[in-house]
Each structure stands twice: as C-alpha cells, then as structure tokens.
C-alpha positions as CSV (number, residue, x, y, z in Angstrom):
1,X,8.5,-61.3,-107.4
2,X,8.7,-62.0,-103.8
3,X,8.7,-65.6,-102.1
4,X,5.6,-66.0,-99.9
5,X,7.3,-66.9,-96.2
6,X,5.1,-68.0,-93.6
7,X,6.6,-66.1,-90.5
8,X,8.1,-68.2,-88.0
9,X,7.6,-66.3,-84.6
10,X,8.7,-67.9,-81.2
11,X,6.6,-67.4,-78.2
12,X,9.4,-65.5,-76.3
13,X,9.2,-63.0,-79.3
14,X,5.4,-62.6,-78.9
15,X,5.7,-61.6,-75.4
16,X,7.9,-59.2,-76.4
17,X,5.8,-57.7,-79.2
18,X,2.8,-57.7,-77.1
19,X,5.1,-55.8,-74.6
20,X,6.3,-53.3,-77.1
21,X,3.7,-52.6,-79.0
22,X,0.5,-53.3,-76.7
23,X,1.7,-52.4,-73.1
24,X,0.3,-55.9,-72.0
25,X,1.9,-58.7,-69.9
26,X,1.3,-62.1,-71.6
27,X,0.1,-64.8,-68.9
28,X,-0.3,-67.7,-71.4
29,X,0.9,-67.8,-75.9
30,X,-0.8,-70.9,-77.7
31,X,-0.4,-71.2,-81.2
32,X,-3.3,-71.6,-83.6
33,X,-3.9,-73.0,-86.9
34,X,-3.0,-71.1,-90.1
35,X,-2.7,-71.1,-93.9
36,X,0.5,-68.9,-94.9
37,X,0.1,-66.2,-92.0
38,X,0.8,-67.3,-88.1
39,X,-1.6,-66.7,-85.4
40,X,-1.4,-67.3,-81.8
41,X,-4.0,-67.0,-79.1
42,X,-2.6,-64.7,-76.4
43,X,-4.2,-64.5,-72.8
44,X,-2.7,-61.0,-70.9
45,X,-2.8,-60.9,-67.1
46,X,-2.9,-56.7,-67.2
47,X,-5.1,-54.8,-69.3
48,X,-3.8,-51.0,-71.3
49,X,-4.9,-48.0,-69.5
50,X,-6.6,-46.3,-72.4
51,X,-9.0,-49.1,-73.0
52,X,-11.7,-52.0,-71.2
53,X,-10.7,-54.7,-73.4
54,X,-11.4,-58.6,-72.8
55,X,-8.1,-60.0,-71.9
56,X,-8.1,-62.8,-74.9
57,X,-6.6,-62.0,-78.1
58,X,-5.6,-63.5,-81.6
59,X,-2.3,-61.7,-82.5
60,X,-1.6,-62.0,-85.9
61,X,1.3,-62.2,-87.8
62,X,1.0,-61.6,-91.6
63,X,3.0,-63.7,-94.2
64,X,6.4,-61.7,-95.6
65,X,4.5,-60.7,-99.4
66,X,1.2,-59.5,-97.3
67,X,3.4,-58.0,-95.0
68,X,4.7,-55.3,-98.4
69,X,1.0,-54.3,-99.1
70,X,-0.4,-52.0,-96.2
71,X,-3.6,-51.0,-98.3
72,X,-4.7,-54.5,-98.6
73,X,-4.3,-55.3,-94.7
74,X,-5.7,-52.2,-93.6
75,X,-8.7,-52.6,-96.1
76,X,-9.3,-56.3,-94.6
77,X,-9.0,-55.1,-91.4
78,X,-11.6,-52.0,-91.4
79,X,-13.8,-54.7,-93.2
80,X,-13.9,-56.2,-89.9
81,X,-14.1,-53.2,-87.9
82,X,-17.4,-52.3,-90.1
83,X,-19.0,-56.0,-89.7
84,X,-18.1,-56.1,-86.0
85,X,-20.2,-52.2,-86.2
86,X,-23.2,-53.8,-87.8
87,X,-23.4,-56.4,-85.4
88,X,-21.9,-59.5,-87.3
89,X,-19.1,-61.6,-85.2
90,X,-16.4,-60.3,-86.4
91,X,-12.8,-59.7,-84.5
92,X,-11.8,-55.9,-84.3
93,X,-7.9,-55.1,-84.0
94,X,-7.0,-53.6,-80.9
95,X,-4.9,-50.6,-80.9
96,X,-0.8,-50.4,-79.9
97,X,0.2,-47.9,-77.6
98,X,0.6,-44.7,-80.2
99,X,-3.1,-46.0,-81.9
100,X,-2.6,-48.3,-84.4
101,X,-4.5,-51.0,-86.0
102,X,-1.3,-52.7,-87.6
103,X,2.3,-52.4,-87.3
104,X,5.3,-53.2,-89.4
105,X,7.8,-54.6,-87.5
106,X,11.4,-56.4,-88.4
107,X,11.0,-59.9,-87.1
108,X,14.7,-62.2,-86.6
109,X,14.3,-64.9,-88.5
110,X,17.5,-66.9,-88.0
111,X,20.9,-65.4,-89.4
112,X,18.5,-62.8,-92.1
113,X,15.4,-60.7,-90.4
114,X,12.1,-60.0,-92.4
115,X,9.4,-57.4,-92.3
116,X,6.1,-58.5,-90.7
117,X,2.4,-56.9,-90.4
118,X,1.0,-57.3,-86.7
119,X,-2.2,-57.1,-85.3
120,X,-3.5,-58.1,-82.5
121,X,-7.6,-59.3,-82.5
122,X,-10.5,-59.7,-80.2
123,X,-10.9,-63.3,-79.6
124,X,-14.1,-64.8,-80.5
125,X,-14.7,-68.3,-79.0
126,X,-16.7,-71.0,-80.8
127,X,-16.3,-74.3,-82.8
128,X,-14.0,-74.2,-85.8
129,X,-15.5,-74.9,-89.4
130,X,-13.8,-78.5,-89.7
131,X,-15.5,-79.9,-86.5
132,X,-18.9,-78.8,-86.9
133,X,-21.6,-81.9,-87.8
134,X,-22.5,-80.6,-91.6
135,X,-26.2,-81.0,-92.7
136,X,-29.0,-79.1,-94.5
137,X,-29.8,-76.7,-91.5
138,X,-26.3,-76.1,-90.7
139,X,-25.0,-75.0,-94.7
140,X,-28.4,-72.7,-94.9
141,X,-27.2,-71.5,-91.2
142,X,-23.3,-70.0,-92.8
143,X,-25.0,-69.3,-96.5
144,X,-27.3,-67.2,-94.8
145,X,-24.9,-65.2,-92.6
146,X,-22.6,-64.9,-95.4
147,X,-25.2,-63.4,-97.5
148,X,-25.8,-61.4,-94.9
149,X,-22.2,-60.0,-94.6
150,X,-21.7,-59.4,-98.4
151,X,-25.6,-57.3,-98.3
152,X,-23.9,-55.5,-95.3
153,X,-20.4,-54.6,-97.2
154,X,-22.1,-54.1,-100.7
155,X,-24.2,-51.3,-99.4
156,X,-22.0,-49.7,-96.6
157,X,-18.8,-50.3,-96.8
158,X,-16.4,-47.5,-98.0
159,X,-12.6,-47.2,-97.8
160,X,-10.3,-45.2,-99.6
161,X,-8.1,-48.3,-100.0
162,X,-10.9,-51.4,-100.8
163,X,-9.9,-51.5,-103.9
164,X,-7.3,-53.4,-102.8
165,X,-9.2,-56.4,-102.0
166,X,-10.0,-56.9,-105.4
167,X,-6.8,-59.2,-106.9
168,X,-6.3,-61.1,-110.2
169,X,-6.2,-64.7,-109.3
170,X,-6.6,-64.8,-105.9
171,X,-7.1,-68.5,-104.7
172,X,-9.8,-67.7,-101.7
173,X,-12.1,-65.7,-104.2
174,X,-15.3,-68.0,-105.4
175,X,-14.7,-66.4,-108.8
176,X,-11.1,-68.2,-109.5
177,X,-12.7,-71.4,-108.1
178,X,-11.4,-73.1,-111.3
179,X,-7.8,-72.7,-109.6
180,X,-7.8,-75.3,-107.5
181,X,-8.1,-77.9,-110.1
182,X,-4.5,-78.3,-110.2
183,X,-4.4,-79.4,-106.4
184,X,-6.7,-82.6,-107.3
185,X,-3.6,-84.6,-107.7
186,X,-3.4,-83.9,-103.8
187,X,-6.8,-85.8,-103.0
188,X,-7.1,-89.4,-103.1
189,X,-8.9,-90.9,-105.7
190,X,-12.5,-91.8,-104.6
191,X,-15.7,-89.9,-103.9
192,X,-14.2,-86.5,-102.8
193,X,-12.4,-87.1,-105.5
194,X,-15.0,-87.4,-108.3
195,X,-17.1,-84.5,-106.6
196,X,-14.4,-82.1,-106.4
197,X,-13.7,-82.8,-110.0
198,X,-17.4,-82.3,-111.2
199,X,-17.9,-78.9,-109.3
200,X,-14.9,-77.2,-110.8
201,X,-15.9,-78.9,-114.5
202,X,-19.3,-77.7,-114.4
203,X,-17.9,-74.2,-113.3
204,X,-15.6,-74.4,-115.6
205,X,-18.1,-74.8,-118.3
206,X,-21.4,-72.5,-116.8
207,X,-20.5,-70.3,-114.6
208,X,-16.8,-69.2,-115.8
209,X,-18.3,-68.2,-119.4
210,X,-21.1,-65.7,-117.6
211,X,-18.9,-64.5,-115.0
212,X,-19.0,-60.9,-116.2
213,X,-23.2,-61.2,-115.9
214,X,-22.7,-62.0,-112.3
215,X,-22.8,-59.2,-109.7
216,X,-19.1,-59.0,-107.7
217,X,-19.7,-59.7,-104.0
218,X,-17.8,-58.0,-101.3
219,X,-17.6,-61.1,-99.1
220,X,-15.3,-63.9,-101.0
221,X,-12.5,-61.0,-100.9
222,X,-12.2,-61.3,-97.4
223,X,-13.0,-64.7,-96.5
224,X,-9.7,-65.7,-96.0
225,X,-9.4,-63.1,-93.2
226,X,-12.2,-63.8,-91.5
C-alpha cells in the first residue's frame, strides 16, 4: 500500500505549472491551509483567450495516493461542477490549455519525483469555518445548506465514476464517525474532552447498530473537498 505524501510544491514551481498547463502569468502565489493535499491561492495578471474567467484561483495539488485514483478526483470534481450548476457556492475547475479539468503531472520532490493531480479552482471569498462566531442561527444556517446540497446530489447527480466516492473507512464520512476515537489522546483532557468522548460513545452505541436503516447521503462523501 502506498504512503500518503502531502506534496511539497514551491512557488517557483506553481508559476510554472500555471504557465504550462493554464497559459496564465502569475502576479501573486500565497499558500493556503490544507489537510494532506496543498493549495495555494493564485492571482494571474493575464487572462486565457478561450475563456472570461475571474483572475483568482485556488490551484490545487492532490496528495501522492489521491493522485493514483483518477475516478475519484474527477467524480469530486464534477460534484462541484453540478452544485456550482444548481446555484450552490461551489468552486468549478478551470480548464488547461488542451481542456481539462485535472492533470497528472510528475512533480520534483528533492533527489526522487512523484505523480501529482492538479486543478486549478474558481476562488470563492468568504470567512473560513474556524473563525466564524458559532451559535444557534449560525449551525441551522450550514445544516440547512448542507441539507440542501445532499437533496440536490441525491436527486440529480449522475456520473459514470461516483461510485468512487463511496470508500470503506473513510475518516471525513459522518458514517465512520466512530474513527476518530483513537485521536482523543490528542485533546486535552477537560470539556472538549468529555464532549468528544460522549458523541462518539453514544454513536457508537445508537446510531452505529442502525446504520444500515439509515438512508446514505451524497454530501459527507465530498465534504472533504468542498
């Protein structure tokens, strides 16, 4: 089985692959936060010929296992592309040069050289997750859209390859939420603590046992990418 790398890109390398494969002349590469993938938010000073696009962009560089399983990116990423359709704000990839959503490309990586997805997103402005003030109104706020987007995917969206996004012990789907109970030695003990430890017990105990009674959504298959 492969290791997971998180790719390690330099900025001189993204204004090269932006180059390449995009036909677009960086101004400006900031990186940007990210789990096992690495992003970067690109501003471009020249836009392509065959397209009016905004000139702010996420490019996206997928982890090195990700990276060997074209199915599941390109499911994750028409996902998108159907959301953005049905007027949810989601990122759409814009296309290289030749008309591609995604391309595999052999990134240097020191003295060895790995294979890499790349895509290269619409960037959508707004406040991250972690530094929004939380209460009632807001939670009802994201539980609704989310409800929303799985209604949305559940009824429209078909793909030869979204089978892919269903996978056996995947840490981002709600289903395997009982995963994460071996990462409570990485909390400190106190009140997170004790409530992290009561959600996943009572999961554990009611909702794990009925699983199979439960209708599958769409949406906690792609909530890591989005």
């Amino acid at each position: 089985m492969s290791t997971m790398e998180k790719p390690t890109l330099n900025e001189d390398q993204v204004v090269e692959l932006v180059k390449r494969l995009y036909g677009l002349r960086v101004s400006s590469v900031q990186p940007m936060p990210s789990y096992i993938d690495q992003n970067f938010h690109v501003l471009v000073s020249e836009s392509q010929e065959t397209g009016d696009h905004s000139k702010s962009y996420v490019f996206k560089v997928m982890n090195s296992v990700d990276s060997q399983d074209a199915d599941l990116i390109e499911a994750q990423t028409r996902a998108m592309m159907f959301l953005n359709e049905k007027g949810f704000p989601s990122p759409i990839p814009i296309p290289t040069t030749d008309g591609r959503i995604m391309s595999l490309e052999s990134i240097e990586r020191g003295n060895e050289c790995t294979q890499n997805m790349i895509r290269m997103l619409t960037y959508l402005p707004g406040v991250p997750f972690a530094k929004l003030t939380l209460d009632h109104r807001t939670f009802y706020r994201i539980g609704r859209t989310f409800a929303q987007m799985d209604k949305a995917l559940h009824e429209g969206f078909r793909h030869p390859t979204a089978k892919c996004l269903h996978r056996e012990g995947f840490r981002w789907d709600l289903s395997n939420l009982h995963l994460v109970e071996q990462y409570l030695c990485e909390l400190k003990e106190g009140d997170t603590h004790s409530i992290v430890r009561q959600v996943v017990q009572e999961f554990k105990e009611k909702i794990l046992p009925n699983l199979s009674h439960f209708r599958k959504g769409k949406f906690a298959l792609i909530e890591k990418l989005l």
